[in-house]
N, C-alpha and C positions, 0 to 999 in steps of 0.2 A: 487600549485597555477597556475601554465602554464598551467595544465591540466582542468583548472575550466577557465582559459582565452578562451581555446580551443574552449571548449566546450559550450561557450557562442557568438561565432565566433568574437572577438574581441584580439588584441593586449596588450599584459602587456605595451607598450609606450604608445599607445591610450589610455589605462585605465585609466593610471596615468597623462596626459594631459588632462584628462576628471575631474578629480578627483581635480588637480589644478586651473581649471576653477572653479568648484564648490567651494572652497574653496576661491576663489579672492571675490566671489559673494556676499558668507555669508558673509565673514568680509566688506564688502561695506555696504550690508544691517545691520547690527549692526549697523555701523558709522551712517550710514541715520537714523536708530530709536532715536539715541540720536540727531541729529540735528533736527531732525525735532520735537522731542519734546521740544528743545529749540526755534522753531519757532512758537509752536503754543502756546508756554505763551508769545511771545512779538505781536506773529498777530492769536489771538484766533478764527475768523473767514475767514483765508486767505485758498481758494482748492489747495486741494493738486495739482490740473494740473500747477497752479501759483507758486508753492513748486519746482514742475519738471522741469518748464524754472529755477527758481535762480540757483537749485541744481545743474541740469545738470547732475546725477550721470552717469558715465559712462559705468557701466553694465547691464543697462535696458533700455528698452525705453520706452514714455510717456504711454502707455496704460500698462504692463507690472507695472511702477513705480505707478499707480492709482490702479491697484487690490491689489498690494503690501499693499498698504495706507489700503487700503477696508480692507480685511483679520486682519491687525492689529488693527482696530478699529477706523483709524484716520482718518475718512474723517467727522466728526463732530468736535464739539467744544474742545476742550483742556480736556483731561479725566483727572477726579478726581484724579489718582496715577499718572500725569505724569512724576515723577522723578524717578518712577521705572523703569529698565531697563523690557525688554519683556523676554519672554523665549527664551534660550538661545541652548535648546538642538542642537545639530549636531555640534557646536562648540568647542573650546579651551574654558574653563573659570578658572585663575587661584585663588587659597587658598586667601583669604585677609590677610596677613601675619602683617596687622598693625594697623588690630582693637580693640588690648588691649597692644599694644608697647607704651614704654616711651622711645621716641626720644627726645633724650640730645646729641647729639653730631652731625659734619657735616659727610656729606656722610654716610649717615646712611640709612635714607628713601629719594627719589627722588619720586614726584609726578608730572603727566604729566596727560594732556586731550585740545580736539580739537574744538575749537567754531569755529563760522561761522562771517564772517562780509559782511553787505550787499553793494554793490557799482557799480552804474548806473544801477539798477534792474541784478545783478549777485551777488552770493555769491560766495567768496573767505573763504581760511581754515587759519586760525593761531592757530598751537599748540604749548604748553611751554609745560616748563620745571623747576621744581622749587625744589630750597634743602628745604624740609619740614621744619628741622631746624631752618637754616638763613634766610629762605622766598627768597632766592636770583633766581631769573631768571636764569638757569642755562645753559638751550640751550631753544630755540625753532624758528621757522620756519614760513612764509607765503608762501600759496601754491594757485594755482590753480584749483588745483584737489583733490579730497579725498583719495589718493593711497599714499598706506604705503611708497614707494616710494620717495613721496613731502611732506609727513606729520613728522612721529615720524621717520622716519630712521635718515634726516637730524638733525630734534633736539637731538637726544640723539647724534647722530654723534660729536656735535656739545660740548653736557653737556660733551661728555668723553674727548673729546680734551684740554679743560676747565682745567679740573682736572687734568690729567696728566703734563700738560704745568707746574701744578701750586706744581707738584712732590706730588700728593693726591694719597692716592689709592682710589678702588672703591670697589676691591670684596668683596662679600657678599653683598654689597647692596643690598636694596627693591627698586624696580619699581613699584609707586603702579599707576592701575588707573582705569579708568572703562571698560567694557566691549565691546568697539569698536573692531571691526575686525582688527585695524590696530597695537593692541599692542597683538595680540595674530599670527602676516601673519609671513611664514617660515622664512622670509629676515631678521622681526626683530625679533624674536627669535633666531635665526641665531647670529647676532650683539648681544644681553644680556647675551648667552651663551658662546659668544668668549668673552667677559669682567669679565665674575664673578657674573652678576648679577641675582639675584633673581625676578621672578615675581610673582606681585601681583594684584588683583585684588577688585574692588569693588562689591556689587549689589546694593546698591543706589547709587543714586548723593551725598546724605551728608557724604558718607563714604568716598569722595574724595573732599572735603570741599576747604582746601589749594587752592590746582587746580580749585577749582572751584572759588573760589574768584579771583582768577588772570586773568580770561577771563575778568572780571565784571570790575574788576579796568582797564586793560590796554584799554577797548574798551571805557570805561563811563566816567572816571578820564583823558583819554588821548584823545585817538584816535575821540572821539567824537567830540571835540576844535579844532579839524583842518580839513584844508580845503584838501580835497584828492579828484583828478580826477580820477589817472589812479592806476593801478596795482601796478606800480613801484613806485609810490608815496605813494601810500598802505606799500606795505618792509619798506622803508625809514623813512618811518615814526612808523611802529610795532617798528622797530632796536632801535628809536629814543627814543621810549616811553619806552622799557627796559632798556635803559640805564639811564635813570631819574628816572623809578622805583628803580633798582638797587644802581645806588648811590649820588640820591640826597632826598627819600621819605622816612622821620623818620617812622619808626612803634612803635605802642604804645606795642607791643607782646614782641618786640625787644628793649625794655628802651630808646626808640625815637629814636633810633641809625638807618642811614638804613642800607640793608641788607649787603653793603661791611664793613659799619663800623661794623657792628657785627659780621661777617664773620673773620672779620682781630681782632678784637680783644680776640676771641677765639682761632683763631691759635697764635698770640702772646703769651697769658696763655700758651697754650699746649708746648709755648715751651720751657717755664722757668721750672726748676728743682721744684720739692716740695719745696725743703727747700730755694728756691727763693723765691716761691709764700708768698705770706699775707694770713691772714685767711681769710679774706672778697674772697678773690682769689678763693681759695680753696673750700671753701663753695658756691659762687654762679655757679662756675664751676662743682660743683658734681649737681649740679641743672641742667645744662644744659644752664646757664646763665653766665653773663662775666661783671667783674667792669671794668671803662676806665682802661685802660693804655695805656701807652708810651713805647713801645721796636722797636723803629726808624723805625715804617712802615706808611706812607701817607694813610692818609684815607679821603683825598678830592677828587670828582668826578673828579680834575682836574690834580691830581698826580699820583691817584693808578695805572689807566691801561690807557695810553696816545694811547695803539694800536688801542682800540675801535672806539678812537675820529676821526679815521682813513677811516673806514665804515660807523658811523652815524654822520649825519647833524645835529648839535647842533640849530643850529638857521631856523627861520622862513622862 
């Protein structure tokens, strides 16, 4: 290889700072094909140059981000397949490890993905993090910028801290989610391979469903009802809005339970002996489902985790 560097009159450091560069690029550009096909179903006639002020991406500039648009076909109206990802050659795309799995238990599948919210003509990035499972918000992040960096490093950072605090394991777990640059960049593979975890990937949007309902509910059920100026009101208020998903929002998936009460009432079961358990026990727990019980753990938003109440603003 030195002698093919040579002989090319370039440097094996240079190459591979070249080579780095290129790969920050692609995975940006992924990111952008998936946001911006979520921009052109809520604004089916907005130019992509109006796409390039919100976006801001920070590895192109305006003329550069407009051929980009061109060459993929997006400078007209919302194409017929937009939930389809583009092609993906020169990239990472990992195995969908969860498209015929029957998750019955926590920490089994985590699923994660990155929407956009718009605020004073700029978009901002918030990504989660959700136990498939429990539906529970598990980490996730508002950022700035679209860089692996501000995105999923900090959210999963965040899901693993979670679980460990709470003496869970993780490894083997699936990571599943779509095709952005930012869950295939060295940092976070880096991070899932010092954990244990496994990744996974989609090539549509409906393959990552979970995830994608949780952009929909925290932005349209929540964030939508309040009044947000700035940036920082933006965090305070994402923080605010998982914490009420989390543990004040029945799901009908979940036997109206929300996701801490059914979170906590599975690890309750898990923790009784068989010959503890009931059969109704027994049986809805081989389902992947959980009857109430009672084995002295708080499952009000206002007893379980007092730390939270700590970082978000409960009130108006």
């Amino acid at each position: 290889m030195n002698f093919l560097y040579t002989s090319i009159g370039i440097s094996k450091q240079a190459f591979h700072q070249y080579l780095d560069r290129f790969l920050v690029r692609k995975s940006e550009q992924e990111q952008l094909l998936l946001l911006i096909y979520q921009i052109r179903e809520n604004h089916p006639t907005m130019g992509v140059r109006d796409m390039y002020y919100k976006l801001q991406p920070s590895t192109m500039g305006r003329d550069v981000f407009e051929e980009f648009c061109r060459k993929e076909g997006l400078m007209s109206k919302t194409p017929k397949n937009w939930a389809r990802t583009t092609d993906s050659s020169g990239v990472i795309r990992f195995e969908n490890l969860i498209s015929e799995l029957i998750i019955n238990k926590i920490n089994m599948v985590w699923q994660s993905d990155i929407t956009y919210y718009e605020l004073n003509g700029k978009f901002y990035y918030i990504t989660f993090i959700i136990d498939a499972f429990t539906r529970r918000i598990v980490g996730h992040c508002t950022s700035e910028s679209l860089t692996t960096e501000q995105t999923t490093i900090p959210a999963l950072k965040k899901a693993i801290k979670l679980r460990k605090k709470a003496n869970q394991t993780i490894e083997n777990l699936i990571f599943h989610s779509d095709g952005g640059g930012q869950y295939y960049a060295k940092v976070f593979l880096k991070l899932t391979n010092k954990s244990k975890i496994k990744n996974s990937m989609c090539e549509y949007a409906w393959e990552n469903g979970k995830a994608e309902r949780i952009n929909g509910v925290i932005k349209n059920n929540y964030l939508k009802h309040r009044t947000i100026k700035s940036f920082q009101e933006l965090i305070k208020q994402v923080d605010r809005s998982v914490y009420l998903y989390n543990f004040e929002k029945p799901h009908i998936k979940l036997q109206r339970k929300t996701p801490i009460e059914f979170e906590n009432d599975y690890i309750c079961i898990g923790q009784k002996t068989d010959g503890e358990k009931s059969v109704t026990e027994l049986k809805t727990q081989s389902l992947g489902y959980n009857s109430p019980t009672d084995c002295g753990q708080k499952t009000s938003g206002s007893n379980i985790a007092p730390e939270l109440k700590k970082e978000i603003v409960i009130s108006e």
